[in-house]
C-alpha positions in Angstrom: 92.2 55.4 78.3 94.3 55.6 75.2 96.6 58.2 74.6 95.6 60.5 71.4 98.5 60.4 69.1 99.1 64.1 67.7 99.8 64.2 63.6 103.2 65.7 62.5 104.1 69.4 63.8 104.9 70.4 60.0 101.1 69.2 59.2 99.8 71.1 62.0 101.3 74.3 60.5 99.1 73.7 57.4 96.0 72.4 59.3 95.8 73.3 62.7 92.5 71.5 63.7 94.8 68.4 63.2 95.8 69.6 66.5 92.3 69.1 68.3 90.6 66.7 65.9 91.8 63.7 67.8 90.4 64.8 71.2 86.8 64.6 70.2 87.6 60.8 70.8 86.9 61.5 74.4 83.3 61.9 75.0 83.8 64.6 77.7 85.1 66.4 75.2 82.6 66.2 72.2 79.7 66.8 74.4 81.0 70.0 75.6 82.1 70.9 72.3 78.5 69.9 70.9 76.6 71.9 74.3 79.1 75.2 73.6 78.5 75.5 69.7 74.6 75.2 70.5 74.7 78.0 73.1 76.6 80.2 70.7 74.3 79.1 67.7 71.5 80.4 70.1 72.6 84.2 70.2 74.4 84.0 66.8 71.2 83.6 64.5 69.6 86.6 66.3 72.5 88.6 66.3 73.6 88.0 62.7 71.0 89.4 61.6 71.2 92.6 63.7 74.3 93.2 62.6 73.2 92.6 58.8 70.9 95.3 59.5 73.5 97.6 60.9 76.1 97.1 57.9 73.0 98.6 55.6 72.5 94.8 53.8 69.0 93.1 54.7 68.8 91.0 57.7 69.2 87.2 56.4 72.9 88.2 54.7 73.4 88.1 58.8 73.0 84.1 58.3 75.1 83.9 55.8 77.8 85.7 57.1 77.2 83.2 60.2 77.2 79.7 58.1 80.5 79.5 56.5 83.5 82.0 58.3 82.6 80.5 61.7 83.9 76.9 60.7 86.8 77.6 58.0 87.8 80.3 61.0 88.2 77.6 63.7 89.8 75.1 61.0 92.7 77.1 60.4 92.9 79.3 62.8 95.3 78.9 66.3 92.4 80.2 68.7 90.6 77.1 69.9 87.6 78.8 71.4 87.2 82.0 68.9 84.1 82.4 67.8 83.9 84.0 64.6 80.9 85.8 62.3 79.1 89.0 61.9 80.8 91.7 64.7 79.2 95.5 65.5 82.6 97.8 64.3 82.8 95.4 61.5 79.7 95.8 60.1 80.1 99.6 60.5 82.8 99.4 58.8 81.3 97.8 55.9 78.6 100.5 55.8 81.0 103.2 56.0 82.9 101.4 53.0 80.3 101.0 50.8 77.1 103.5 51.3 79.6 106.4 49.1 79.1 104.1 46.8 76.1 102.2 46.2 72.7 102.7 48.1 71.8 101.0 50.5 70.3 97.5 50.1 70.8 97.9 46.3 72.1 94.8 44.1 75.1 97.1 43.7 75.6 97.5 47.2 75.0 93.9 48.1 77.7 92.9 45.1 80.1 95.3 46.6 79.7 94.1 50.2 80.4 90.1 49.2 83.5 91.8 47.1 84.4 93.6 50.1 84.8 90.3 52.0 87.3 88.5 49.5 89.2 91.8 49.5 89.6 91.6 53.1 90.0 88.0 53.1 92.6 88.0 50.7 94.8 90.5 52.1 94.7 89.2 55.5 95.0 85.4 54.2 98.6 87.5 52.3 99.7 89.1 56.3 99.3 85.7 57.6 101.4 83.8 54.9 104.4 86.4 54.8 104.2 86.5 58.7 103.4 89.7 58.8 100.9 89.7 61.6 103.4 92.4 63.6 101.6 95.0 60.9 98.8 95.3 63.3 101.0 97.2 66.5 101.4 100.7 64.0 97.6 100.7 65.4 98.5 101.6 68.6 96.3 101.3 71.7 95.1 104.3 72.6 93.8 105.0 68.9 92.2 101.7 69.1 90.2 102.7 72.1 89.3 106.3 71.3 88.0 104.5 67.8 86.1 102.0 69.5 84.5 104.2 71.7 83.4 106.7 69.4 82.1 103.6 66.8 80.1 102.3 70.0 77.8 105.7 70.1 78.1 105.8 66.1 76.4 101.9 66.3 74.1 102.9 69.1 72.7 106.4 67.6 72.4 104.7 63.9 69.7 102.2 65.1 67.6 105.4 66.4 65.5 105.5 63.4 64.8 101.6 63.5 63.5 102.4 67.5 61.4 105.1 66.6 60.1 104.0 63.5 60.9 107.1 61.5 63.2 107.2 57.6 65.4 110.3 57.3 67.6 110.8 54.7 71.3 110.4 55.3 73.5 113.7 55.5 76.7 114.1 54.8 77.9 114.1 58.7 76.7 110.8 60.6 75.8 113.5 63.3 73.4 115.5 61.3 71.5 112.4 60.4 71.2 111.7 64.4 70.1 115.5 64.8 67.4 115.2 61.8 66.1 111.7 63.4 65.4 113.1 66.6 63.6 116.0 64.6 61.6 113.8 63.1 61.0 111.2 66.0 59.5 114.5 67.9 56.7 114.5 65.1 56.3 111.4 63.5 57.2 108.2 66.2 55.6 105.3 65.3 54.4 103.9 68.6 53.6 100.6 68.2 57.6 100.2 67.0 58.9 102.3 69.9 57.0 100.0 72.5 58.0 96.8 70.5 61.8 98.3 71.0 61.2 99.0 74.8 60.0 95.7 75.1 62.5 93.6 74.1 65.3 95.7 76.0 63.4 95.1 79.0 63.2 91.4 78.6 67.4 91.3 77.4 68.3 93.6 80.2 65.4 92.0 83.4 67.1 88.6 81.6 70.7 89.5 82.1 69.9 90.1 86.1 67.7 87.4 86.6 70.5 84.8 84.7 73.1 86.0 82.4 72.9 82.1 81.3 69.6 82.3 79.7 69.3 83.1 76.1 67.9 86.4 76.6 68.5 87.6 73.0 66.5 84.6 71.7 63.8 85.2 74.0 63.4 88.8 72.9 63.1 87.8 69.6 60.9 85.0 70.0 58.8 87.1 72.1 58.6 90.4 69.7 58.5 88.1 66.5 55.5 86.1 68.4 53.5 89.5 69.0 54.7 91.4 65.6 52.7 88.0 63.9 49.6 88.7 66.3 48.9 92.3 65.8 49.6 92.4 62.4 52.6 94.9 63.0 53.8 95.3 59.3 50.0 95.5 57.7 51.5 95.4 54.0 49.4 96.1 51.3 50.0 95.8 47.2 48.5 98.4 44.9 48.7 99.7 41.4 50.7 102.9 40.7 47.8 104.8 39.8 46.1 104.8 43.0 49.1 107.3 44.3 47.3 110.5 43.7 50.3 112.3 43.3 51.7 113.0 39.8 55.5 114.1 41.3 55.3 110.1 43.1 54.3 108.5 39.7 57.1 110.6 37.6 59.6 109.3 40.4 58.6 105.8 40.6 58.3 105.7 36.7 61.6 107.2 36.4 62.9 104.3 38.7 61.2 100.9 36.6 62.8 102.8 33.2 66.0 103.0 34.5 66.1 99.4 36.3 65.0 98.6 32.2 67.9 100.3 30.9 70.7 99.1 33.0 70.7 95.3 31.8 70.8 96.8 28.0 73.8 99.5 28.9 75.6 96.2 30.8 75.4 94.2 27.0 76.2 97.3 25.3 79.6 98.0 27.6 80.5 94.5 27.1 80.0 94.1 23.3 82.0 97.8 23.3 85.0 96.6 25.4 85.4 93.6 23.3 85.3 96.0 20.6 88.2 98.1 22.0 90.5 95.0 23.5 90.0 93.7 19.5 90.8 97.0 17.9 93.7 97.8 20.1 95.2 94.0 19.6 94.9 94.6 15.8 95.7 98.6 15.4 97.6 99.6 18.3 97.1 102.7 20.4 97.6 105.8 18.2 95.3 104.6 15.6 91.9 106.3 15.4 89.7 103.7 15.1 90.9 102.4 18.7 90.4 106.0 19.8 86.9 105.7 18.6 86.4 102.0 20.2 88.0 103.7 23.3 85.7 106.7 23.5 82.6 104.2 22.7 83.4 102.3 25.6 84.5 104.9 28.1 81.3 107.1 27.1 78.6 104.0 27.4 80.7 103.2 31.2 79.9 106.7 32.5 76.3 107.1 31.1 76.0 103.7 33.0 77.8 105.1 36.6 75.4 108.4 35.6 71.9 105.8 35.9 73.5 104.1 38.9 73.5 107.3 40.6 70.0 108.4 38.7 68.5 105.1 40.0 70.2 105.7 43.6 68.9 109.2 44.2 65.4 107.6 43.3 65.3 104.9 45.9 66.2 107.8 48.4 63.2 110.1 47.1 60.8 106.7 47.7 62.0 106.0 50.8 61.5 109.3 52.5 57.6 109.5 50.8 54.9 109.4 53.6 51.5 108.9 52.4 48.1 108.8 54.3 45.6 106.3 52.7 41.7 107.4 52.5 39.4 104.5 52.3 37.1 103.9 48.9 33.5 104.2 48.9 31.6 101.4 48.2 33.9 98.7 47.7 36.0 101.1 45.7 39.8 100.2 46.4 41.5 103.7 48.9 43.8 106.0 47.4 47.2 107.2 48.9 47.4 111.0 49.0 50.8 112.9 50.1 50.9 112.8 54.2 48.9 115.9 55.1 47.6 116.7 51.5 44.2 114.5 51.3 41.4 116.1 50.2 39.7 118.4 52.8 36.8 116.3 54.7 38.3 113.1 53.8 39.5 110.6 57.0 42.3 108.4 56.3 42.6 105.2 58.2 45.2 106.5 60.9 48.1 104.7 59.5 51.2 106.6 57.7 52.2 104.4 55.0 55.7 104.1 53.0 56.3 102.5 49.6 58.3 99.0 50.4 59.4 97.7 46.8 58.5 98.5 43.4 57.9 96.1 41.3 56.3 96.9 37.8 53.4 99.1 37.9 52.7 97.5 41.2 53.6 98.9 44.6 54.3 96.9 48.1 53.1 99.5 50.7 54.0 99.5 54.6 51.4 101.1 56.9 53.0 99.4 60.0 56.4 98.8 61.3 58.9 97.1 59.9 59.7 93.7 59.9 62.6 91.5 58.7 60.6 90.6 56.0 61.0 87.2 53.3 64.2 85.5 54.0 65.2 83.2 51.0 64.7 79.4 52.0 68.3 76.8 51.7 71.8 77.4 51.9 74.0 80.6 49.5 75.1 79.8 46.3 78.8 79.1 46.3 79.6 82.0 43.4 82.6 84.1 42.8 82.0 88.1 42.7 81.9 89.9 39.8 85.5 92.4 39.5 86.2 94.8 37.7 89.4 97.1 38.9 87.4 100.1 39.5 86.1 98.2 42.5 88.6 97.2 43.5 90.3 100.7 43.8 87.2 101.8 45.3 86.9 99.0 48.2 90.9 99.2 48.9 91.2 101.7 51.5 87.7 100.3 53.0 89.3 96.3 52.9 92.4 97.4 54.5 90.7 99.2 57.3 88.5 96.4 58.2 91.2 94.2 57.7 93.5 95.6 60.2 90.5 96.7 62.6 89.0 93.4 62.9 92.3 91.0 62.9 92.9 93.3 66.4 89.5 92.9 67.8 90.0 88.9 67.2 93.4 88.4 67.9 93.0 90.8 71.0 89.9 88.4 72.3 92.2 85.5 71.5 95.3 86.3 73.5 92.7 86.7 76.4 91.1 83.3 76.0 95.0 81.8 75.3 96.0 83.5 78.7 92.8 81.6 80.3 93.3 78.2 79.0 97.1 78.4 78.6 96.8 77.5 75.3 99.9 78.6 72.7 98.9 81.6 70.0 100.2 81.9 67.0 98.9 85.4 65.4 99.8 84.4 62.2 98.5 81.3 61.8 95.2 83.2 63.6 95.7 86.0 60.5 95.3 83.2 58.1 92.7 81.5 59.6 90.5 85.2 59.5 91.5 85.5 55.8 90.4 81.7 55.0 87.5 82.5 56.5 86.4 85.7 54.8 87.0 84.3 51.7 84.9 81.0 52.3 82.6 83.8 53.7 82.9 85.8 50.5 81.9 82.8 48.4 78.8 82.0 50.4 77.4 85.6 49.7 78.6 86.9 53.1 80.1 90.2 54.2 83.6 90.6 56.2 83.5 89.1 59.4 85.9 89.0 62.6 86.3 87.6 66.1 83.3 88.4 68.3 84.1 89.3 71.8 80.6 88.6 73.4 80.0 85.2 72.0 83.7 83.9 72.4 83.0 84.8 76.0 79.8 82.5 75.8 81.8 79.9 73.9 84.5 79.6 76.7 82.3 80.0 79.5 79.8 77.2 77.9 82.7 75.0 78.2 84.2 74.7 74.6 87.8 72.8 74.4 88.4 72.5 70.8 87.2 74.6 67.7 84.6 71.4 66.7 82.0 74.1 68.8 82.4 76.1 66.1 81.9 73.9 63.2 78.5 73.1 65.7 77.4 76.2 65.3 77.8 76.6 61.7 75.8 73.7 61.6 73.1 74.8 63.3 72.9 78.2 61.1 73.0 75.6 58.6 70.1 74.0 59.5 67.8 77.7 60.3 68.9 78.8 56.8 67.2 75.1 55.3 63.9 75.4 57.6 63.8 77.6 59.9 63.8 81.0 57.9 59.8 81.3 57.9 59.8 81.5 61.8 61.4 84.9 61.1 59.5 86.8 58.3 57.4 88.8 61.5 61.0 89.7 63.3 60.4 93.4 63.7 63.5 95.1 63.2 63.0 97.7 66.2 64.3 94.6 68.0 67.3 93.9 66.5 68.2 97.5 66.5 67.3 97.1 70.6 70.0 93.8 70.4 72.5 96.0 68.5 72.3 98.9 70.8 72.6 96.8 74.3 75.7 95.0 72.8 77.5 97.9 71.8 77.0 99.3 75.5 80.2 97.3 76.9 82.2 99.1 73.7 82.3 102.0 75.7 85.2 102.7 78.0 85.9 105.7 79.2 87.9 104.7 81.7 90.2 103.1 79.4 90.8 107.0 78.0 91.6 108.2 81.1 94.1 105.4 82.0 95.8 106.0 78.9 96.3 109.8 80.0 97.6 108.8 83.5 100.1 106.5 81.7 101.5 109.3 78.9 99.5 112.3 78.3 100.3 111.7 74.9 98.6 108.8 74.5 95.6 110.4 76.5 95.9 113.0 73.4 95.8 110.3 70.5 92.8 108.7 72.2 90.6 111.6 72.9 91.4 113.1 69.3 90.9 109.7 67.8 87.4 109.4 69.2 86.7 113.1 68.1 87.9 112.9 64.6 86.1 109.5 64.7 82.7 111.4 65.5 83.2 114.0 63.2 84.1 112.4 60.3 81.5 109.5 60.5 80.5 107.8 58.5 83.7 108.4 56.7 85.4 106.1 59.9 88.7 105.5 58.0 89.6 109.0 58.4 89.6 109.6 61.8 91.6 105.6 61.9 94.1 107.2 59.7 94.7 110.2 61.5 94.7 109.1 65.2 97.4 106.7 63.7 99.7 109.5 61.8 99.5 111.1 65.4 100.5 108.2 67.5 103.5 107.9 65.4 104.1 111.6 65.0 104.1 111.8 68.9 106.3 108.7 68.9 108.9 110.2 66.6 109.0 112.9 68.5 109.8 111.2 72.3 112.3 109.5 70.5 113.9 112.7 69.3 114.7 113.4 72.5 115.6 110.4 74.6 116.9 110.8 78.2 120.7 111.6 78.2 122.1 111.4 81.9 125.7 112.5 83.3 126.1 110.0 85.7 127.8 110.1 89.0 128.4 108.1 92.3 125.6 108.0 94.3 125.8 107.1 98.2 124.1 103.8 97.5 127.6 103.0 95.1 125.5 102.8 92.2 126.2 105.6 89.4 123.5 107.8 89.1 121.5 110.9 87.5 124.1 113.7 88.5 121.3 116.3 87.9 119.0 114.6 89.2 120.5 113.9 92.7 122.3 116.8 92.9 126.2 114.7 92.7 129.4 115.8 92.4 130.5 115.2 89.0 134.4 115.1 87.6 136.6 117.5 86.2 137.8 115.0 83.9 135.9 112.1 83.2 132.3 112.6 81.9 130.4 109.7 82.1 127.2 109.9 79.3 123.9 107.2 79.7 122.1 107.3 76.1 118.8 106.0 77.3 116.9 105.0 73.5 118.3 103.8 70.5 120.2 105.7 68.2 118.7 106.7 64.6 118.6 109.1 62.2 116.1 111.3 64.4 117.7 111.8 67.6 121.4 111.6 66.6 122.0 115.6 66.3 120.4 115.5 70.0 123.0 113.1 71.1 125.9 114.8 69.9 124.6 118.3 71.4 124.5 116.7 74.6 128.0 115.3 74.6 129.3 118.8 72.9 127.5 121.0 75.5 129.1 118.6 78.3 132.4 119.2 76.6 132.0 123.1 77.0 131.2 123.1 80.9 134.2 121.0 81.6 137.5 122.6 79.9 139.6 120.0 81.4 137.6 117.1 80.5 139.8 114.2 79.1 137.9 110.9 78.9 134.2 110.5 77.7 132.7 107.0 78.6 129.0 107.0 77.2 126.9 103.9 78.6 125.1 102.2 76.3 122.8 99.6 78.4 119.9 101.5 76.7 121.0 101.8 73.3 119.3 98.4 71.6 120.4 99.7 68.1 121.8 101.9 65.8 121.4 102.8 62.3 123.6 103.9 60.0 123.3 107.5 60.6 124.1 107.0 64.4 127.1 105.1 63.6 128.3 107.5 61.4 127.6 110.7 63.8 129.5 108.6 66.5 132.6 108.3 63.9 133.0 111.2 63.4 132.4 112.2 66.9 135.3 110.1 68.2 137.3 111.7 65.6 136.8 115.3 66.2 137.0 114.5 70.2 140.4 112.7 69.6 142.1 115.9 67.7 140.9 117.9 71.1 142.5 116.0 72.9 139.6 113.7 74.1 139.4 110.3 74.4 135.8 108.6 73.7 135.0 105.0 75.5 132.0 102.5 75.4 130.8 100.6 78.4 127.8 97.7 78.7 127.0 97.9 74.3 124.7 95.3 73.6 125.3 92.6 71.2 123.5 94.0 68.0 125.0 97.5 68.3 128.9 95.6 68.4 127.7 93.9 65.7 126.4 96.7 63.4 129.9 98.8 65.2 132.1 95.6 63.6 130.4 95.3 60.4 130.9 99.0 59.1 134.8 98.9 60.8 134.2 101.5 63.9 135.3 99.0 66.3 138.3 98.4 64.6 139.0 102.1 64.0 138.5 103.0 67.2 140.5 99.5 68.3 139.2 97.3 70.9 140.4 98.8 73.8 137.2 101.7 73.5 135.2 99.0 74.4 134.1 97.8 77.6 131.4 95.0 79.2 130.7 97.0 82.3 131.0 101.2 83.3 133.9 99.9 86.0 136.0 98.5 83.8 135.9 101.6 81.5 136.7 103.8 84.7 139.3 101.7 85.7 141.1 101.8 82.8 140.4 105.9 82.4 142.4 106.2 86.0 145.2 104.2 85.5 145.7 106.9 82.0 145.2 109.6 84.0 147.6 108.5 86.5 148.5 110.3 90.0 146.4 108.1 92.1 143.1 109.7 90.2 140.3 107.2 91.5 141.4 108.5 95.3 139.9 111.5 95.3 137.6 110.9 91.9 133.5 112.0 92.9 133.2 108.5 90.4 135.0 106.5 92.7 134.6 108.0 96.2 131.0 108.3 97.7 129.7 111.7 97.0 127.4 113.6 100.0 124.2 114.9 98.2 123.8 118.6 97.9 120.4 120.0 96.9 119.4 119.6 92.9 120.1 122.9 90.9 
């Protein structure tokens, strides 16, 4: 067999695949490649669009989010075998982002979420080029995992309303919404959806025992998709406005088509009055009044507009959470929809409890079944650029940054794990890019951010992927479902994907990942548990409880650093020098011999010197001062400045200060700001025996014979 010849290193930096493209010569290779991107392809489709549904966008941006980021992921990126695409925390993320915003499944909304995943894109595409992929660690672990944990139950509880079949309106709190759709679910469950739920999580779970190989996702869909079609689950109906027999529904509903009429003239008017302004300010400058005027036009028509937005938002809301009961005409008269529980006495309705879908004119899609995933839009995205303006972009920072940070750990974290397996080198920067490229291609195909998922990475690798071809393989095969298979899934119901969203999330939690962080430092325990709390408590506002767990973590950091371990040393039987204190040794009279154990900054330098100044008080005779500094792997400028003027005010009483075992960068810094030279090089010493050696031979009379640092000391009990 020919060797494969590999392309230039320096080429590889800028396209990695160069690295792997050559392999697919060797057949053994390609087929697994081509077997491992169709498995993946397999759960992907299905679980796409579950996790469309869960960031608040309808189901089939799920495929989009699949087609593109996948491949341009693989291409650049240094993971061979990450698979990449629509992730649970992710999406959550998103909907946290944008639903303050925009409502949910609104053109606004979906514009916002595609923005959302060039923002992200971009500024992890930025970390990756300036080799900044170290910005990650100031998440620390155990705020990652109370996080995690907590956004597991968030995911889990949020699909409640999708198993039961109920619409409540979203609180403020994510748990009040939980608490009012369990309220509701104990009046109003639609049945048929609850038992379509229970059946597909028996078939994923029976599936999972019986072989964890079989596509038991796929099968749940097929299966529920298969039945939804047969028993007419969704039963949609259209109907003209006026057969609602309920003037407050018509005023609503009218309210809603006027406004949707006005917005497209208030966009023309904003633009022809901002071209207005930029002209009158060009020509007049800023203090005249006629750019005041231009100004005020344009500001005035921009917040009339946000006003309708809002107007238009708090409309779809009202619809949604109408319930109507449908009496049947007379006679080949067409029913009418009366307010649930408000049909005129005597009259039967036909059993069903029926929602308004869409609106669309004076025409109204009704819903007297469960729902279902609905019309998905036949061929591939459009490649388009969003639409910015720098109000959204201030408003989607905070949001991009979070899911930037959150979701380049959750791939680069599945990606170290795979690199440990395969022995494959990692490059987290090069991985960084490779995210960023791929939420911007992502971004440009109408998809929302996207990260590294752990499930199916685990079904890559385990399906036998060697390169990151499987990848562009499975790409391809959303590729080909979004050209001609989309049809198959207009009876999906979306209690199932709720029941694939809700069984995924299950290996999210970890509990005992808490409580081994609390073994390990109770602080760390602390910044977990309080994580997950705030995370809880401030959902769907997620960045929040992000934010604080990680001002804790570095609060608690700070503050173990304040006060590092500072030992008086002495001769322990075993020869070595030891914890005086802690062994209960013999210390000396004259020599004190100090181990700084931390590095030596601005926040622990006053510590450092109080330690030194209260062992100078409880010896009067002491004479030499040798501080260890095997633990001390650097020091800033304010520690080398407390240890100047330490040495200084030592030397006029009479003490003499010494350095043993420094370390190469803090003789550096020491010789760049002149202290070793002021002190001379005489202070300084490679190992704690030289330092005593020379102390004894100043202190003369046969010292070291009778010296508790020289002689073995007996133990006495610890004070």
């Amino acid at each position: 067999m020919n060797q494969i010849s590999h392309p230039p290193v320096r080429l590889q930096r800028f396209l990695p695949f160069l690295a792997w493209i050559g392999e697919l010569r060797n057949g053994r290779m390609l087929r697994a490649d081509l077997i491992a991107g169709i498995t993946v392809a397999l759960v992907l489709v299905p679980q796409s669009m579950a996790y469309a549904q869960l960031a608040g966008l309808p189901a089939y941006y799920g495929l989009y989010a699949a087609f593109m980021p996948p491949m341009v992921a693989a291409l650049f990126g240094s993971s061979r075998q990450l698979a990449t695409g629509p992730v649970a925390v992710v999406s959550l993320l998103t909907a946290a982002a944008l639903q303050p915003i925009a409502a949910s499944g609104s053109p606004g909304y979906l514009a916002y979420a595609i923005a959302l995943s060039l923002f992200v894109g971009l500024f992890q595409l930025g970390l990756g080029l300036l080799r900044l992929g170290v910005v990650v660690n100031f998440l620390s672990h155990p705020v990652i995992i109370g996080f995690t944990n907590a956004a597991a139950i968030i995911i889990a509880t949020s699909q409640l309303d999708k198993i039961f079949g109920v619409r409540v309106e979203s609180a403020e709190h994510h748990y009040e919404t939980v608490w009012n759709t369990v309220v509701a679910a104990s009046h109003q469950i639609h049945w048929p959806t609850f038992f379509i739920a229970s059946g597909a999580f028996a078939i994923m779970i029976v599936l999972r025992q019986i072989n964890p190989r079989l596509p038991n996702v796929l099968i749940a869909v097929a299966v529920s998709t298969t039945l939804s079609w047969i028993i007419r689950f969704e039963h949609i109906d259209t109907v003209e406005l006026g057969r609602i027999e309920s003037e407050a529904v018509q005023v609503v509903v009218r309210d809603q088509i006027a406004l949707k009429h006005e917005i497209p003239g208030l966009d023309k008017a904003i633009a022809v009055a901002e071209k207005n302004y930029r002209d009158t300010l060009e020509r007049l400058g800023t203090d005249d009044s006629r750019t005041l005027l231009a100004q005020h036009t344009f500001d005035t028509l921009r917040l009339k507009r946000e006003r309708r937005i809002k107007t238009v938002k708090t409309d779809i809301e009202e619809i949604k959470k109408i319930r109507l009961d449908r009496v049947p005409g007379q006679e080949g008269m067409p029913g009418r929809f009366y307010l649930h529980g408000h049909a005129p006495e005597g009259a039967e309705s036909d059993g069903r409890l029926w929602r308004i879908r869409s609106v669309d004119g004076e025409q109204l899609v009704m819903n007297g079944g469960g729902n279902v995933v609905g019309n998905i839009p036949s061929g591939l995205p459009s490649l388009t650029l969003p639409k910015l303006d720098i109000g959204v972009v201030l408003q989607l920072l905070s949001g991009a940054i979070t899911i930037s940070l959150i979701g380049f750990m959750e791939a680069i974290s599945i990606a170290k794990a795979m690199a440990t397996k395969t022995r494959q080198k990692l490059d987290a920067n090069q991985e960084l890019i490779g995210q960023g490229l791929g939420n911007i291609a992502g971004c440009l195909s109408q998809s929302y951010p996207t990260s590294g998922s752990f499930s199916r990475s685990a079904v890559n690798i385990n399906a036998g992927a060697v390169t990151g071809f499987s990848s562009v393989v499975t790409s391809a095969i959303v590729m080909v479902t979004l050209m001609w298979l989309t049809p198959l899934l207009y009876h999906l119901p979306q209690a199932t994907l709720a029941a694939v969203i809700m069984l995924a999330v299950v290996g999210l939690i970890n509990v005992k990942a808490i409580r081994h962080a609390w073994k390990a430092q109770r602080q760390d325990g602390i910044v977990a548990i309080v994580s997950f709390v705030l995370t809880l408590a401030f959902a769907p506002h997620l960045d929040k409880g992000i934010l604080i767990g990680a001002g804790l973590a570095l609060i608690l950091y700070l503050y173990r650093t304040m006060q590092p371990r500072v030992a008086v040393l002495a001769r322990h039987p075993d020869g070595t020098l030891r914890d005086a204190e802690m062994f209960g040794l013999d210390t000396c009279e004259n020599i004190a011999v100090i181990r700084f154990d931390g590095s030596l900054y601005f926040a622990n330098t006053s510590y450092f010197e109080d330690r030194v100044q209260e062992r100078i008080a409880a010896k009067p005779d002491l004479k030499h001062v040798i501080v260890i500094g095997e633990g001390i792997n650097q020091v800033d400028a304010t520690g080398e400045e407390m240890l100047s003027h330490l040495s200084e005010r030592l030397h006029a009483a009479g003490i003499e200060i010494l350095f043993a075992g420094l370390k190469k960068q803090v003789m550096d810094v020491f010789e760049r700001t002149g202290l070793y030279q002021s002190l001379g090089a005489e202070r300084f010493f490679r190992t704690e025996e030289q330092a005593l050696d020379h102390v004894w031979k100043k202190l003369g009379n046969n010292h070291e014979v009778d010296c508790p640092l020289n002689i073995v000391c007996p133990v006495t009990s610890p004070k």
